[in-house]
ZAPALO-89296 format. One record per residue (C-alpha): residue number from 1; residue in one letter; x, y, z. Coordinates in steps of 0.001 Angstrom, whole numbers, plus 500000, padded with zeros to 6 digits. Layout:
<rs>
<NUM a <X Y Z>>
...
</rs>
This chain:
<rs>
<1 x <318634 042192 919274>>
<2 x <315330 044045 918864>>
<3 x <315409 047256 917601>>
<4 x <313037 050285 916635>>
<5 x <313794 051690 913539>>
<6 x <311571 054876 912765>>
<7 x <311436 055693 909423>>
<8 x <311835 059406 908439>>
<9 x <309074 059308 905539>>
<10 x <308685 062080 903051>>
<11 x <305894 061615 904720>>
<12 x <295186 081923 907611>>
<13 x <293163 084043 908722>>
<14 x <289879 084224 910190>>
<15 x <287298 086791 908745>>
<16 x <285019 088835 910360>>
<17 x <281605 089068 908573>>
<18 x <279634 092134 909424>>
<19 x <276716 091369 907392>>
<20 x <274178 088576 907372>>
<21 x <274839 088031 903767>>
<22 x <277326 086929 901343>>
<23 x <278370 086562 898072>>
<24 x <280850 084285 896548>>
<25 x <282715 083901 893823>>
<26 x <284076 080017 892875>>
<27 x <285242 078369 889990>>
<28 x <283785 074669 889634>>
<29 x <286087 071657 888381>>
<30 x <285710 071269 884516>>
<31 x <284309 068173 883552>>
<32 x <286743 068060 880583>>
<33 x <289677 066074 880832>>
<34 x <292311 069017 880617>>
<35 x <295404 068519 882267>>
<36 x <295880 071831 884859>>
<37 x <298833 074077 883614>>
<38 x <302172 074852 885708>>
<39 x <301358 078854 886766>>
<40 x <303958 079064 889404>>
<41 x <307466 077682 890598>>
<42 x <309498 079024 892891>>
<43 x <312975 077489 894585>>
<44 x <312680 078307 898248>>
<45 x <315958 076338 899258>>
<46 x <317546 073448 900676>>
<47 x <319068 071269 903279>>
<48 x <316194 070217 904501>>
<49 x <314916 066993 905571>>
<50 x <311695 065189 906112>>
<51 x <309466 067580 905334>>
<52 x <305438 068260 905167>>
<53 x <302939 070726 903982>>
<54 x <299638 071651 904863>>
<55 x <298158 074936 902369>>
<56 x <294680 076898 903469>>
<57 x <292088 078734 901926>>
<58 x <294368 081788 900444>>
<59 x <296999 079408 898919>>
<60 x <299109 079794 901903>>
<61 x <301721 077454 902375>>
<62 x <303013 076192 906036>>
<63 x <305632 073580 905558>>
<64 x <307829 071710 908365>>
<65 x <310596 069799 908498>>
<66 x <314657 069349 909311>>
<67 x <318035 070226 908784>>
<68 x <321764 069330 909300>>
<69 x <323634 072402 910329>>
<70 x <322622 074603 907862>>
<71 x <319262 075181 905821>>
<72 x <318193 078428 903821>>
<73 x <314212 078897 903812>>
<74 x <313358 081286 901710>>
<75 x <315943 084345 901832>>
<76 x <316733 083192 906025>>
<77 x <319916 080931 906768>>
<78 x <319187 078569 909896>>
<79 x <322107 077160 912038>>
<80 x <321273 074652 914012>>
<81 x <321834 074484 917439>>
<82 x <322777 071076 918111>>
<83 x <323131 068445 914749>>
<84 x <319283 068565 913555>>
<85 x <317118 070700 914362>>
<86 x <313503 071463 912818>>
<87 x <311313 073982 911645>>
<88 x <307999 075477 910480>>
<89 x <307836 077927 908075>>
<90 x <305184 080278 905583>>
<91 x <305010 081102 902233>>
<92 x <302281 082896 899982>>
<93 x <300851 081537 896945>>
<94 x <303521 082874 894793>>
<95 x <306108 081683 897256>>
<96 x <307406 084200 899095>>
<97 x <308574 083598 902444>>
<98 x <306044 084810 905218>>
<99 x <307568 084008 908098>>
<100 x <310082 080799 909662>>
<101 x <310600 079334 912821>>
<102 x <313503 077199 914121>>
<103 x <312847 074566 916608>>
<104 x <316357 073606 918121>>
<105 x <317898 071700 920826>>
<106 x <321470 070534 921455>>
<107 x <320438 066839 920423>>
<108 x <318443 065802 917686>>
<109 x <314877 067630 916699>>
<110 x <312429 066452 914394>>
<111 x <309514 068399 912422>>
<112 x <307560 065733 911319>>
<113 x <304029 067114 910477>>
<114 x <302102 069986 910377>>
<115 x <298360 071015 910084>>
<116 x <295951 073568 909986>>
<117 x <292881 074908 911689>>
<118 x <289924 076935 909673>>
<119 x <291119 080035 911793>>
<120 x <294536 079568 910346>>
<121 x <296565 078621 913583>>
<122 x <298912 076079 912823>>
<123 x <299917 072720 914520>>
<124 x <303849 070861 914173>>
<125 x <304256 067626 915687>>
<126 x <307968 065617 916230>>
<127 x <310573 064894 918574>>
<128 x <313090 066581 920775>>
<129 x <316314 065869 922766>>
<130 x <316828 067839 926286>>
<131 x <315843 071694 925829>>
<132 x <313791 072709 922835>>
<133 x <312949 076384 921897>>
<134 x <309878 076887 919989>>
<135 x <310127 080919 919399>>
<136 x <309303 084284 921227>>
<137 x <310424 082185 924715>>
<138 x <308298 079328 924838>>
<139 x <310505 076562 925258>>
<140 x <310041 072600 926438>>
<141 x <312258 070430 928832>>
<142 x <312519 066564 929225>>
<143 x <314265 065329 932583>>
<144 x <316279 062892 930367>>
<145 x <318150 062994 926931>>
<146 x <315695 059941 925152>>
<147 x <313829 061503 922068>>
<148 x <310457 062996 923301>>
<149 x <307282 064224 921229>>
<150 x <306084 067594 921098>>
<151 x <303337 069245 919695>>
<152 x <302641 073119 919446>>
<153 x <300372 075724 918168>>
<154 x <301026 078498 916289>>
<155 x <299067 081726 915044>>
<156 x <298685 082909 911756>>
<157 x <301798 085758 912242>>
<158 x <303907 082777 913607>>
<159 x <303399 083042 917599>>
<160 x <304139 080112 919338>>
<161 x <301055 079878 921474>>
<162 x <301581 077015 923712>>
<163 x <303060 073238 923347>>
<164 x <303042 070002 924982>>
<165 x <305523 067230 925580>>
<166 x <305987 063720 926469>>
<167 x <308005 062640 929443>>
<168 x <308168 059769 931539>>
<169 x <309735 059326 935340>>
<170 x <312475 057001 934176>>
<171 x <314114 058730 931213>>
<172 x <314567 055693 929435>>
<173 x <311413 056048 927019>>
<174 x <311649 057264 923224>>
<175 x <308843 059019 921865>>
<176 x <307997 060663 918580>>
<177 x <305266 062419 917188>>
<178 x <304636 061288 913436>>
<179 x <301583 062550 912510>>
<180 x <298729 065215 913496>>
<181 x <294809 066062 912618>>
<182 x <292616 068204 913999>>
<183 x <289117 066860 914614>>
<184 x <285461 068609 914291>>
<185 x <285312 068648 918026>>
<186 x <288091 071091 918572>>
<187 x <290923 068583 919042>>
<188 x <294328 068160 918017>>
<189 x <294960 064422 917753>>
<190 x <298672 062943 917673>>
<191 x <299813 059568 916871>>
<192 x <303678 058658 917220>>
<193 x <305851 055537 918359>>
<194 x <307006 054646 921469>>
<195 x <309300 052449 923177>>
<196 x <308719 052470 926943>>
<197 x <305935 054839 928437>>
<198 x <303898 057778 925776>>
<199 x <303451 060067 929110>>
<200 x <302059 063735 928448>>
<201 x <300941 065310 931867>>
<202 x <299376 062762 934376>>
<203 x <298170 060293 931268>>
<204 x <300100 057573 929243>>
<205 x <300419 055005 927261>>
<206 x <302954 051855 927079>>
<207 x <303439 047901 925758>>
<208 x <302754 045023 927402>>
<209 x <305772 043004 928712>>
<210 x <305268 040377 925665>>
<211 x <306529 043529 923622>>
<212 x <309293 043879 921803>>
<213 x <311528 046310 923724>>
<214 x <307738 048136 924730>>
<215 x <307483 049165 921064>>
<216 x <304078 050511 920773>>
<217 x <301966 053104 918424>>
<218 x <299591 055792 920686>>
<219 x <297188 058343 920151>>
<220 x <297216 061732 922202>>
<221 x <294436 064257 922248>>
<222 x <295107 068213 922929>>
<223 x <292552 070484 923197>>
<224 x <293791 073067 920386>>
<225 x <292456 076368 922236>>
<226 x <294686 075533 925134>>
<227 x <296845 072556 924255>>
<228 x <295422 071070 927599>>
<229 x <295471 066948 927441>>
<230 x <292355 065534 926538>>
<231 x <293442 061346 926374>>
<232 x <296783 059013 925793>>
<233 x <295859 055446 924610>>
<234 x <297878 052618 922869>>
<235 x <296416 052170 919229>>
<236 x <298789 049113 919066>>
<237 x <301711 047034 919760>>
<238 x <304368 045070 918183>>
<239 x <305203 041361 919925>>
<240 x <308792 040481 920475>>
<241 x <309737 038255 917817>>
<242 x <311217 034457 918282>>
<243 x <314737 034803 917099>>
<244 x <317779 036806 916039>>
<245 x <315168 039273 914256>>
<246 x <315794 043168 913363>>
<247 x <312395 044181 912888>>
<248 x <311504 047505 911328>>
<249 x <308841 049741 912655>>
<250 x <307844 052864 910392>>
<251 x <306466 055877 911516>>
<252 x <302394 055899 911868>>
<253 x <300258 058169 909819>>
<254 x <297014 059180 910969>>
<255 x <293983 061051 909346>>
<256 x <290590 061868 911457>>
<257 x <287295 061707 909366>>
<258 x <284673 064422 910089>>
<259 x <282584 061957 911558>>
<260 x <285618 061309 914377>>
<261 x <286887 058041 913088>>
<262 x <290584 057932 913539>>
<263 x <292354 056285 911011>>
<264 x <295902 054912 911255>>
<265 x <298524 053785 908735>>
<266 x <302068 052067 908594>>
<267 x <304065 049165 906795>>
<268 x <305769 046998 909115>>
<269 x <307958 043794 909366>>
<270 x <307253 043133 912203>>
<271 x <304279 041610 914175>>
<272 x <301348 044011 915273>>
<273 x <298860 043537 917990>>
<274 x <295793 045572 917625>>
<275 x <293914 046072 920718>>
<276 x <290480 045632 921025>>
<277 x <287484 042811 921917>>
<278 x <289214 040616 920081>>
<279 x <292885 041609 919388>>
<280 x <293988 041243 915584>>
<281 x <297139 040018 914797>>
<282 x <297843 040259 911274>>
<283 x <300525 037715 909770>>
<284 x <303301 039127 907437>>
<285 x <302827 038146 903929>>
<286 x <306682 039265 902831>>
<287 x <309080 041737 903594>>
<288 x <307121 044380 904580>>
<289 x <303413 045056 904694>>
<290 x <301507 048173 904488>>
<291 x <298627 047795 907605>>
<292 x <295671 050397 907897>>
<293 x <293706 050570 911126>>
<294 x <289892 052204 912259>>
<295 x <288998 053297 915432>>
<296 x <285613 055070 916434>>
<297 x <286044 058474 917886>>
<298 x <285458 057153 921567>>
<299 x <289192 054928 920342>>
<300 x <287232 051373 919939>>
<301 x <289030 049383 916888>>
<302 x <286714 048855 914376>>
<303 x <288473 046927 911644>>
<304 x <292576 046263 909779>>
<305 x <293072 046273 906584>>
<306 x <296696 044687 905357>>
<307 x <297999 045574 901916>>
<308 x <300623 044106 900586>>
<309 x <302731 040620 899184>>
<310 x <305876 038946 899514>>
<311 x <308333 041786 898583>>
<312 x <308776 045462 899694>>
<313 x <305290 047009 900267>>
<314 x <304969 050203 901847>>
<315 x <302269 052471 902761>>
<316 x <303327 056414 903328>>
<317 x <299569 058712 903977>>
<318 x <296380 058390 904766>>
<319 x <293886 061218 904297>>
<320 x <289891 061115 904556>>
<321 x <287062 062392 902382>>
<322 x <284012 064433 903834>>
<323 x <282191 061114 903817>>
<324 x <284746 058626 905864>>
<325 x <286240 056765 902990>>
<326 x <290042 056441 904035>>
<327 x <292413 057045 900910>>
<328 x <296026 055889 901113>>
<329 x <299297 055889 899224>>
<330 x <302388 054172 898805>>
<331 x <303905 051496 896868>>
<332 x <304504 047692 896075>>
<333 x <307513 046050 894419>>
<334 x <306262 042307 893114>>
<335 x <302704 041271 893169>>
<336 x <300782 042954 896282>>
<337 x <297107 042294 897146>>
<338 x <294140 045133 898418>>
<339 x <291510 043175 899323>>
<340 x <290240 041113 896342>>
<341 x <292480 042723 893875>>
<342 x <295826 041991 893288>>
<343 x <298771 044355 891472>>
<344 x <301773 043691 889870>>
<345 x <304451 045911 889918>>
<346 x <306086 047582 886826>>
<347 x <310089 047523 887585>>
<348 x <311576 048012 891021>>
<349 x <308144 049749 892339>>
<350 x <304970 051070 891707>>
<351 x <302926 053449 893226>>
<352 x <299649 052924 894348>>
<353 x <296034 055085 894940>>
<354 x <293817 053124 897217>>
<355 x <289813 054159 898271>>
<356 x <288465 052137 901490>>
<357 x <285167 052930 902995>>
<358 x <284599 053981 906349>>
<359 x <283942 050114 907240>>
<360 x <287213 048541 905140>>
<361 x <285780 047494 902068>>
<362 x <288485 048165 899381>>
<363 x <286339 050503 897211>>
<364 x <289534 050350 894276>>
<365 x <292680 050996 893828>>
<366 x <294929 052565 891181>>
<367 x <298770 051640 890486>>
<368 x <301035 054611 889496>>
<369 x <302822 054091 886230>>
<370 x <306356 054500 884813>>
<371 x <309355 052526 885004>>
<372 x <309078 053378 889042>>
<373 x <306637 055464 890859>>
<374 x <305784 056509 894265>>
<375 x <303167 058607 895684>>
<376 x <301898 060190 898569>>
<377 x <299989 063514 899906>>
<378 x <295968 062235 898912>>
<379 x <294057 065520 899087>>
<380 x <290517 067040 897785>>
<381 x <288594 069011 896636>>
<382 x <285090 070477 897489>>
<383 x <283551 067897 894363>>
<384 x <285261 065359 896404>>
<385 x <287741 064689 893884>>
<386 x <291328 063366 894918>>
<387 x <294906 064388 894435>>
<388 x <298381 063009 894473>>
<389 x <301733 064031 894157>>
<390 x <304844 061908 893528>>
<391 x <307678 060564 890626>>
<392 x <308400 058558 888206>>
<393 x <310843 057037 885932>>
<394 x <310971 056136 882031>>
<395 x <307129 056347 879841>>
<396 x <304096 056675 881957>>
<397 x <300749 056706 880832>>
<398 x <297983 057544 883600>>
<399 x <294629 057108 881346>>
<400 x <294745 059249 878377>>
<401 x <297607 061239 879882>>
<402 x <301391 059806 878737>>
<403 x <304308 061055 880495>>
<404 x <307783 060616 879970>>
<405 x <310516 061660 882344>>
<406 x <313268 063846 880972>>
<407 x <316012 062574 883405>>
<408 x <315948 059628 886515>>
<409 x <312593 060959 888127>>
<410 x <310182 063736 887458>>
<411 x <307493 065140 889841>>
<412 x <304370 064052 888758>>
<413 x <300869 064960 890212>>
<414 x <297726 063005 889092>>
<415 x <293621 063187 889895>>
<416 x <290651 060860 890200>>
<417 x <287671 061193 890349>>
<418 x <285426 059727 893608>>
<419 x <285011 056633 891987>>
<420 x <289024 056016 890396>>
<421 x <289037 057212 886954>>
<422 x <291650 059311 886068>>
<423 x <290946 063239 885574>>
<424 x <294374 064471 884255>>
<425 x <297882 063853 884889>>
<426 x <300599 066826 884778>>
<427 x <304940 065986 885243>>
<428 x <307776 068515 885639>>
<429 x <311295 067954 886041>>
<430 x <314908 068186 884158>>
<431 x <318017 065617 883337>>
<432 x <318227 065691 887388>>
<433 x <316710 063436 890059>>
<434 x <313219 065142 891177>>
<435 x <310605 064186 893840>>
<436 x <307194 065703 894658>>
<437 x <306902 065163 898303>>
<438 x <303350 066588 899431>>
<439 x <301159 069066 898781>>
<440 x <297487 071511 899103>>
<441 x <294826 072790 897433>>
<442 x <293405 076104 898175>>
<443 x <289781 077301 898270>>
<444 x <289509 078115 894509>>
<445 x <290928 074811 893884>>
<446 x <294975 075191 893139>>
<447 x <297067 072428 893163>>
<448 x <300334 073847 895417>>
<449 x <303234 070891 895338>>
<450 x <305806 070807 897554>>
<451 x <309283 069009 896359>>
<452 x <312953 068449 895102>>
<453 x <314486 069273 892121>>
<454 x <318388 069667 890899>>
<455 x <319855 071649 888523>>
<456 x <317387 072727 885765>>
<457 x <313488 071879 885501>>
<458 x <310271 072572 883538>>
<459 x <307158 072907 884965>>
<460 x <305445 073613 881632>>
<461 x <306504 076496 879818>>
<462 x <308375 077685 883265>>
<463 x <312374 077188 884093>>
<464 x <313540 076740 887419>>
<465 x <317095 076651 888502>>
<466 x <318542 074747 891413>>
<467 x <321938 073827 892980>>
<468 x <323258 070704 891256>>
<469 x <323078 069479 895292>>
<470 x <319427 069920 894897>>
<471 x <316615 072748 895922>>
<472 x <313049 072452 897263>>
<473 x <310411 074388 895377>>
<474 x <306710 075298 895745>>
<475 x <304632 075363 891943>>
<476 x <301298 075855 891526>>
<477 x <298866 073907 889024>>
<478 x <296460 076767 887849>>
<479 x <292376 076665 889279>>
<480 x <291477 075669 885924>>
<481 x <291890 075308 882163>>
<482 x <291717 078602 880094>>
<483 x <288733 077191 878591>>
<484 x <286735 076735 881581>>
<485 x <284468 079759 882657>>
<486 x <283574 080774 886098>>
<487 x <280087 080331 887529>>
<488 x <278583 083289 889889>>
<489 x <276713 081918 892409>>
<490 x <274366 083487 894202>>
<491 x <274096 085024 897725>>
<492 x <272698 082755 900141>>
<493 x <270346 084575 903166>>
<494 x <271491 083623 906772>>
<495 x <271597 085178 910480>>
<496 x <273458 085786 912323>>
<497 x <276437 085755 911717>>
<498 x <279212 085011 913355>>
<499 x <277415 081851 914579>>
<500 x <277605 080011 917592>>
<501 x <274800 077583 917594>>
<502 x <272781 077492 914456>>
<503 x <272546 079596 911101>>
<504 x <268929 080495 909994>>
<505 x <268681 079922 906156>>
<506 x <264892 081337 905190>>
<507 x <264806 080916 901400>>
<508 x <265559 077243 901455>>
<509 x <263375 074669 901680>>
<510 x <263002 072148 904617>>
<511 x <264864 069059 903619>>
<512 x <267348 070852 901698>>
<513 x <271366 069832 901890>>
<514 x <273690 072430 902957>>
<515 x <277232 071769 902933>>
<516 x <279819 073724 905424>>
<517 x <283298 073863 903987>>
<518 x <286345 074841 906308>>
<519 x <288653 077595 905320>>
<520 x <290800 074594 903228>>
<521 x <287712 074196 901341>>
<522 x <286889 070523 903274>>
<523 x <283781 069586 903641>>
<524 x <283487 069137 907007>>
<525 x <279531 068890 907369>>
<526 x <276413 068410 905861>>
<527 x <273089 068932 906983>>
<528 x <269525 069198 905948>>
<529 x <267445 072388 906633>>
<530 x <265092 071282 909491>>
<531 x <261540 072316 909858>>
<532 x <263166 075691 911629>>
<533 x <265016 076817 908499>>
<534 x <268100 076376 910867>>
<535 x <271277 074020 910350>>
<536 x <273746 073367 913388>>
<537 x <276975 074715 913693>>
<538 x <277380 073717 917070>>
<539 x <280923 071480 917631>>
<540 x <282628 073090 914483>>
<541 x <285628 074487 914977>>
<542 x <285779 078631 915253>>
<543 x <286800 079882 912454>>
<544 x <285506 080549 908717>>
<545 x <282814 078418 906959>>
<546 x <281390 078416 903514>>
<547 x <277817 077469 903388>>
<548 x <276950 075446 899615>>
<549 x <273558 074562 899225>>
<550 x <270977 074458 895838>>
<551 x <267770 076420 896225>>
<552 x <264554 074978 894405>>
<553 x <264677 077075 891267>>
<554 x <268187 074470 891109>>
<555 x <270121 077685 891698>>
<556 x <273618 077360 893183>>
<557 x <273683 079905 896662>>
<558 x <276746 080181 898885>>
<559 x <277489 082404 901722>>
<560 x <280273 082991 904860>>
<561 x <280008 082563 908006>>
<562 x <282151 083082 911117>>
<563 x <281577 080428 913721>>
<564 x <282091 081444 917411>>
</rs>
């Protein structure tokens, strides 16, 4: 019997600049190794299942996910229409609901990701059974009762703008959506399983007959203006195995670097067939494997990477840098091998921090600590430094940071620098079970974490009270230490603004390196001043940009501009 088994991993605003000037005010990361403090925590509510967060510039948080019959978000209680249903939902910094949507069907619905854009629009991404409403009308109907990806945009307020679906003439094909990016060309790209056909409009995607049960992995690209469908490929496929063997697919996570490669990750029993030239087939080394895949932006594999040993060895995100290296989490039980390096678990399972570069070298990788760990949620800064979010068990000690859990698992969140060393480490939780499950940095450079707690936890010098059934909360790790002091830059020239083509930057030299940072604070392009005092904007998404640059008196200047 062959069988696809998806597993459910727990895995805003656009200004309008008048003048052609700007100042700004930002706070730089301390180059002192002081662990952040808690500022925040807030229980928003529970029931929910599966869930994912994506936090912009203000320290807005849009998180999506499920729930059995009942789930209270914030001060709203959601009923679902059929058993599961999904939703998206948005809080402010301090946690306060903004606004919720529920995304129901009489079968089973799935929120499964969520991102942003720099104008603040929002993007969900899962599955649906039969009739799915997505808010003020818009709904979305399959012609058969098989699971079937969505994805769908929606504005800053909460409008549900448009959406798309998969769909297929025979009805028999199950398709998900597990993961969603948006790219610098104005594209929404998807990737999700499938068994059977990955059809969205007149384009699709399916197995080969030497399949097992036409259990494949696609990519889908939407144009995010209009949701209108750009492409539907196969990334890969599993072969049918020889024998009585169950194997266990897991649901693909994919990241898109600014320079368009698409990068996607999984952990699989099973038996993968990359497409390309020269198809790889990579050979299990144990029970499961964690696999991580590059394609160029025109979808061309470029290399595998397999991480893992003879146990349990899972990988659960992948997230990009503003230069292409691919960072991903998860963990290993036993000994489990990254290229050249090889790890040994601590206990049942350790987590693990890995950097590759944009053409698979293993750069390093870092294991979590504690009795067990796990980790996921990479993220960044504008320094390019890295973030994760997780839990752990027993006496931890992440470089010159221990940690001891006060009860079976505590949240703890960790950073490193760009080249692995350890920055500071920071844990909350109570006697209970607790679980950081993703989170966000805003443009000032807050940590917002997204997870589980029950009963009572600290998050520093803060209490927070749950239901002994458990809560989900939203904290927030402060900008910076007390001791740290803010740096004014100065205003940085340009015209026009808004932008549509190319900013004009007068007082900087030719040759000089401007950096463009999105309304998440990502870089998301650099540039030299050409011998026009001009740097393109041309392909960015519209929406709000930061302009970084050093003048040659060494001055830091930074300015805003709206891109067209």
């Amino acid at each position: 019997m062959h069988i696809l088994l998806l597993s459910l991993l727990s895995a805003t605003w656009r200004g309008a600049a008048l003048a052609t000037t700007a100042a700004l005010l930002l706070c730089p990361p301390t180059h002192a190794q002081t662990v952040l403090p808690w500022t925040h925590a807030t229980a928003i509510g529970g029931n929910q299942l599966r869930e994912s967060i994506a936090v912009d510039a203000a320290g807005n948080c849009y998180v999506t996910g499920s729930f059995l019959d009942t789930a209270q978000v914030g001060d709203t209680t959601l009923t679902s229409v059929g058993g599961i249903d999904a939703y998206v939902a948005r809080y402010g910094p301090t946690g306060q609901r903004h606004w919720v949507r529920h995304l129901g069907s009489p079968g089973t619905d799935s929120g499964y990701a969520v991102a942003l854009d720099a104008a603040g629009n929002c993007y969900v991404t899962g599955y649906f059974q039969g009739t799915i409403e997505l808010g003020n009308g818009l709904r979305l109907t399959s012609t058969s009762f098989a699971a079937k990806a969505y994805v769908v945009r929606y504005s800053p307020a909460g409008t549900a703008q448009w959406a798309q679906h998969s769909d297929d003439t025979s009805g028999s094909s199950s398709v998900t959506g597990t993961s969603l990016a948006l790219d610098a060309a104005g594209s929404v790209v998807v990737a999700g399983a499938v068994n059977g056909v990955a059809r969205f409009g007149t384009l699709q995607a399916n197995a080969p007959v030497d399949s097992d049960n036409g259990a494949a992995v696609y990519l889908a690209r939407f144009a995010a203006a209009t949701g209108a469908i750009q492409s539907v490929a196969r990334a890969f496929y599993y072969a049918a195995p020889h024998g009585p063997i169950v194997y266990q697919y897991n649901a693909p996570q994919l990241a898109v670097a600014s320079t368009g490669q698409v990068y996607i990750g999984t952990y699989t029993n099973g038996q993968p067939v990359f497409d390309g030239p020269s198809p790889i087939r990579p050979v299990g080394r144990g029970s499961t494997d964690g696999l991580l895949a590059c394609y160029s932006a025109a979808g061309t594999l470029q290399w595998v990477q397999q991480l893992g040993g003879p146990q349990l060895d899972r990988l659960s995100q992948v997230q990009t840098d503003a230069a292409g290296n691919a960072y991903v989490t998860g963990d290993f039980s036993g000994a489990a091998t990254f290229g050249a390096t090889t790890l040994v678990s601590v206990g049942s399972n350790t987590a693990y921090l890995a950097k590759y570069s944009p053409l698979g070298t293993l750069e390093w990788v870092r294991p979590g600590s504690g009795t067990t760990s796990a980790w996921s949620g990479p993220r960044f800064d504008a320094a390019g430094n890295v973030y994760t979010v997780g839990s752990f068990s027993g006496t931890a000690s992440y470089g010159a940071f221990p940690l001891s859990s006060a009860g079976a698992t505590d949240v703890v969140v960790a950073s490193y620098t760009p080249q692995g060393q350890v920055r500071w480490a920071q844990s909350a939780g109570g006697s209970g079970v607790e679980s950081g499950y993703g989170l966000g940095l805003d443009a000032q450079g807050s940590v917002y974490v997204y997870g589980r707690i029950r009963g009572t936890a600290a998050f520093g010098a803060l209490r927070l009270s749950a239901a002994a059934s458990g809560e989900n909360f939203l904290a927030r790790l402060g900008t910076a230490p007390l001791a740290a002091h803010a740096l004014h830059l100065r205003a940085l020239n340009f015209y026009p603004n808004p932008a549509t083509e190319r900013v004009t930057l007068p007082a900087l030299a030719v040759g000089t390196r401007v950096r463009l940072l999105d309304a998440l604070g990502r870089v998301v392009r650099e540039a030299a001043v050409s011998s026009g005092a001009e740097v393109s904007v041309r392909g960015l998404v519209p929406g709000l940009y930061t302009l970084r640059a050093t003048d040659a008196q060494g001055r830091q200047v930074a300015g805003r501009v709206v891109v067209e």
